[in-house]
C-alpha positions as CSV (number, residue, x, y, z in Angstrom):
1,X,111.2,97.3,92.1
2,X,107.8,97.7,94.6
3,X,104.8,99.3,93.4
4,X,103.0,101.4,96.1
5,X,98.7,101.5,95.8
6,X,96.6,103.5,98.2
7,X,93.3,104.0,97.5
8,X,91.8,103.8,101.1
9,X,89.9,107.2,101.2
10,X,89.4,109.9,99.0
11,X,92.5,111.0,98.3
12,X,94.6,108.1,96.6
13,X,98.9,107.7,96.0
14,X,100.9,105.0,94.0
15,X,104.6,104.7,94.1
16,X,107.8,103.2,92.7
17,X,110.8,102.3,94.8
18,X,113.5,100.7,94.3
19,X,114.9,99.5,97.9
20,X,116.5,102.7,98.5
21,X,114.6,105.7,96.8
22,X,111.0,106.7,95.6
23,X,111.4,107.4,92.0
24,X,108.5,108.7,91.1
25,X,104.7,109.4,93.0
26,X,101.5,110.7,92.3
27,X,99.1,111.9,95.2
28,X,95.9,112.8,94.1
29,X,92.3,113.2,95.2
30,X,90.2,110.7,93.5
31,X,86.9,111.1,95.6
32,X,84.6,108.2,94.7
33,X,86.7,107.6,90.8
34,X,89.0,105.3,92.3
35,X,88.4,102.4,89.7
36,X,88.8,104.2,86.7
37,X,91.6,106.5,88.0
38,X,93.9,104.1,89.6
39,X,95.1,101.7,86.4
40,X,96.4,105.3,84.4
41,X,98.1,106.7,87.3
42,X,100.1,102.9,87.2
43,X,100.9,103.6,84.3
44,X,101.9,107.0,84.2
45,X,104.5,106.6,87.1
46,X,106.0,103.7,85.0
47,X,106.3,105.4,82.1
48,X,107.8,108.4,84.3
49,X,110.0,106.2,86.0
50,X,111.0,103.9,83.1
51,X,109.8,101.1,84.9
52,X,108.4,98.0,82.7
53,X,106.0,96.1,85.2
54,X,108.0,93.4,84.3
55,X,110.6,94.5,86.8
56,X,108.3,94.6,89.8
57,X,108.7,91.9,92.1
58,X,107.1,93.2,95.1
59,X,103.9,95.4,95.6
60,X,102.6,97.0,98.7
61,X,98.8,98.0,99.5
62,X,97.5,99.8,102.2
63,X,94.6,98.1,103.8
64,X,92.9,100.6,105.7
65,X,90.9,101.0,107.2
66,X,89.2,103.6,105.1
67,X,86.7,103.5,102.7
68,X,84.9,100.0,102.2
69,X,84.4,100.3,98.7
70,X,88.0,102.1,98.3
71,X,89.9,100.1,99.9
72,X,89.1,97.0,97.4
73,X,89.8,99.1,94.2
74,X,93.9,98.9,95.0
75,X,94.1,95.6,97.2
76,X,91.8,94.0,94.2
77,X,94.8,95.2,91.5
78,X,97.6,94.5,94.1
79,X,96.7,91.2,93.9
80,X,96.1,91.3,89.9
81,X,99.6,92.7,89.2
82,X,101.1,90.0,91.8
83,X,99.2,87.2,90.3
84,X,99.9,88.1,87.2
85,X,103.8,88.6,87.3
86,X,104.6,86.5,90.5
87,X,105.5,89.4,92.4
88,X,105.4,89.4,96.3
89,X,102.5,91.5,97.6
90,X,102.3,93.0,101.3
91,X,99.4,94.7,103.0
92,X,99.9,97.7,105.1
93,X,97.8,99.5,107.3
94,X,96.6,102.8,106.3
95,X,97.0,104.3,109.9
96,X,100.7,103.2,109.9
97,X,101.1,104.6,106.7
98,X,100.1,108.2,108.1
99,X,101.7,107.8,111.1
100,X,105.0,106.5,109.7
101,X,106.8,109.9,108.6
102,X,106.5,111.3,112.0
103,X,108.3,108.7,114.1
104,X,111.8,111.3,113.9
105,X,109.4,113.9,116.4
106,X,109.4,111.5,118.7
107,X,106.0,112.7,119.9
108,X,103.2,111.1,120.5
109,X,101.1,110.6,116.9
110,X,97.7,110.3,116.2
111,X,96.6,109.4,112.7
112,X,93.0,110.4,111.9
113,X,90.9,109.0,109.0
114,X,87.2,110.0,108.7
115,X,84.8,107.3,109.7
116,X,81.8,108.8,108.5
117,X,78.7,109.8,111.1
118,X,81.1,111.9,112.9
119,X,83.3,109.4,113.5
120,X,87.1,108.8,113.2
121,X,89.2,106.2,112.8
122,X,92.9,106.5,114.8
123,X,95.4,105.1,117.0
124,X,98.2,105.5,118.6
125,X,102.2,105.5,118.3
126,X,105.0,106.3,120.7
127,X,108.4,105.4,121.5
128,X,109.3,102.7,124.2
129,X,112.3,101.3,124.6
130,X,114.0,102.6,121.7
131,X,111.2,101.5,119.4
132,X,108.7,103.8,117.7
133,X,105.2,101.3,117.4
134,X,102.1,101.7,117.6
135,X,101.1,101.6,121.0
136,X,97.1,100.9,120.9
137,X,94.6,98.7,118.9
138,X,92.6,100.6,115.8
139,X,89.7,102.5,116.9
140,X,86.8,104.1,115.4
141,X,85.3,106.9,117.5
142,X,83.9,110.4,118.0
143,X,86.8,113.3,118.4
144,X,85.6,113.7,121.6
145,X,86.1,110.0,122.9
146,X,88.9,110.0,121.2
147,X,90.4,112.8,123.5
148,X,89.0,111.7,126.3
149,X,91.9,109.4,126.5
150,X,94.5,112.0,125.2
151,X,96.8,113.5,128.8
152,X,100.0,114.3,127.3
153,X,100.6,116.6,123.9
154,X,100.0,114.6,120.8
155,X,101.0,115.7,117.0
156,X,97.5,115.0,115.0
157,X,98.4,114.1,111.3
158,X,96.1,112.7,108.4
159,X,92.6,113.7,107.0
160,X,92.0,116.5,109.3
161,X,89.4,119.5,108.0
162,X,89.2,122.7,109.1
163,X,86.1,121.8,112.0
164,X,87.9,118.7,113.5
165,X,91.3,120.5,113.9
166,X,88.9,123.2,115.4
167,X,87.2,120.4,117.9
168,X,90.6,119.3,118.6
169,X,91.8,122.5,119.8
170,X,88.6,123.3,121.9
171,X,89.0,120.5,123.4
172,X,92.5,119.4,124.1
173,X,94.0,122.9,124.5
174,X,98.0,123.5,123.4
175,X,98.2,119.5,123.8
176,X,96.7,119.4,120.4
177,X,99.6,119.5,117.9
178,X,99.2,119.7,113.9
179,X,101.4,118.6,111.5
180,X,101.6,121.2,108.7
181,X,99.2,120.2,106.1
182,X,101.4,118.8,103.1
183,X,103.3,117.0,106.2
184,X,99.8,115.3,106.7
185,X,98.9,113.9,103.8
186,X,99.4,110.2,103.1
187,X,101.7,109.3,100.4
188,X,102.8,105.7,98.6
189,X,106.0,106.8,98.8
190,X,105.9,105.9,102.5
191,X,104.1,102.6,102.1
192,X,106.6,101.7,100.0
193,X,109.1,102.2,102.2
194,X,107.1,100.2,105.1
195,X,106.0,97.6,102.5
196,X,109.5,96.8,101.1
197,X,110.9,96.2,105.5
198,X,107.7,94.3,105.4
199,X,108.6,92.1,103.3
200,X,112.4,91.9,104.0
201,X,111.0,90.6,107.4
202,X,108.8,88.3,107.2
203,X,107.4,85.1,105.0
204,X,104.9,86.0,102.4
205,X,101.7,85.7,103.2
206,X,99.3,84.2,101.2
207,X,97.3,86.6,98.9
208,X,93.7,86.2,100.2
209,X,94.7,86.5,103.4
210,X,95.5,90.5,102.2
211,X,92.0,92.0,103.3
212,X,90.8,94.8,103.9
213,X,91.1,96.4,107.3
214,X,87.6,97.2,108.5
215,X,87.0,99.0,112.2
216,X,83.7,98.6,113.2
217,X,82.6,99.8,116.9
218,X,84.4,101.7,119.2
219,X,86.6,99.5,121.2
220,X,88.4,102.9,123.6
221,X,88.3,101.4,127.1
222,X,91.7,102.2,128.4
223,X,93.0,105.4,128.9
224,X,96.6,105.1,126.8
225,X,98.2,107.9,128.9
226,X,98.7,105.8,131.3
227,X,101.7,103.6,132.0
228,X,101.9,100.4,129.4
229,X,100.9,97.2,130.6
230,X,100.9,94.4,128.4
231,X,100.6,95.3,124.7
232,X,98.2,95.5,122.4
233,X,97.4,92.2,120.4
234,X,97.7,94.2,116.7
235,X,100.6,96.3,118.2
236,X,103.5,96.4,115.7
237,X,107.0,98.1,115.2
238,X,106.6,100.0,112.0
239,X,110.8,98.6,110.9
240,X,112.4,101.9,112.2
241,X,116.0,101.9,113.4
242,X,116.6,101.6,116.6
243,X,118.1,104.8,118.5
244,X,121.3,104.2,120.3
């Protein structure tokens, strides 16, 4: 079994999956009560599931980025529950996360997080050669430089208000797409899923190297619309299927 924590904004998810299905989730929006929320929502969706967290070999956090305080409140019991019970534990990006569920539209996704001071954090992700990855490095910007670098129609999902789905449209037109908003919302379920590849993938990592994810100045200096050169260092392939 895998146990799915996400507590990187606001709004915060855990999950249990077994390899092939979610069995039970909870999404909920935890504002600033992530400490003393998260530990009873583990253990409602074991008792809902059936699951004894003796049976959990692997857990999955997301890492952000996201909220700085957040952020340490699941990767902190991650690593508790691992420790604890020798489980494997995986880190996932929080962007990846949103960005995940949308790879089948194979538009162009952009994954918005608020960053506080009118700022967001994003990126981007796009097919190439059969392979739906992320196809930039994390950013943290304004909406508008964030746009700036936008040419083509892209599907916005994530923590998008009424105002900055507003911004967007003013300024990027019908190439603004929106995700409807229950498809926006981040769920464990899907960090489970992208935990559980994870970790069919690769070696475990050592657990303090499982940080989190902090994006600190804008870094935007190429414009992503136009044709790939070589990739981005932190570019990754989020273990979809290929398409034949």
């Amino acid at each position: 079994m895998l146990l799915a924590l996400d507590t990187s904004t606001e709004w915060a998810s855990v999950a249990v999956f077994d390899g092939r299905d979610v069995l039970g989730e909870e999404t909920w929006r935890a504002q600033r009560r992530h400490g003393d929320e998260l530990f009873p929502a583990i253990e409602r969706i074991l008792t809902s599931t059936r699951t004894s967290l003796t049976t959990v070999t692997r857990v999955a956090v997301a890492t952000g980025p996201g909220s700085f305080t957040g952020l340490r409140v699941a990767i902190a019991a991650g690593q508790g529950i691992a420790r604890g019970s020798g489980a494997s534990l995986v880190g996932i990006s929080t962007l990846d996360v949103l960005a995940y569920p949308h790879a089948p539209s194979k538009q162009r996704v952009c994954p918005l997080l608020p960053a506080g001071r009118d700022q967001f954090y994003a990126a981007f992700y796009q097919e190439r050669n059969r392979k739906w990855q992320r196809r930039s490095p994390f950013i943290v910007a304004s909406l508008a430089e964030i746009c700036r670098q936008i040419g083509t129609h892209t599907l916005f999902v994530g923590e998008i208000g009424a105002e900055a789905e507003a911004t967007l449209r003013d300024l990027l037109g019908p190439k603004a797409l929106f995700a409807s908003p229950a498809s926006r919302m981040r769920r464990a379920g899907y960090l489970a899923e992208l935990g559980w590849r994870e970790l069919d993938s690769r070696t475990q990592v050592k657990m303090s190297e499982i940080e989190p994810l902090y994006v600190r100045q804008p870094s935007i200096r190429v414009s992503f619309d136009q044709p790939f050169g070589p990739a981005p260092t932190d570019e990754r392939t989020l273990g979809l299927p290929k398409r034949s």
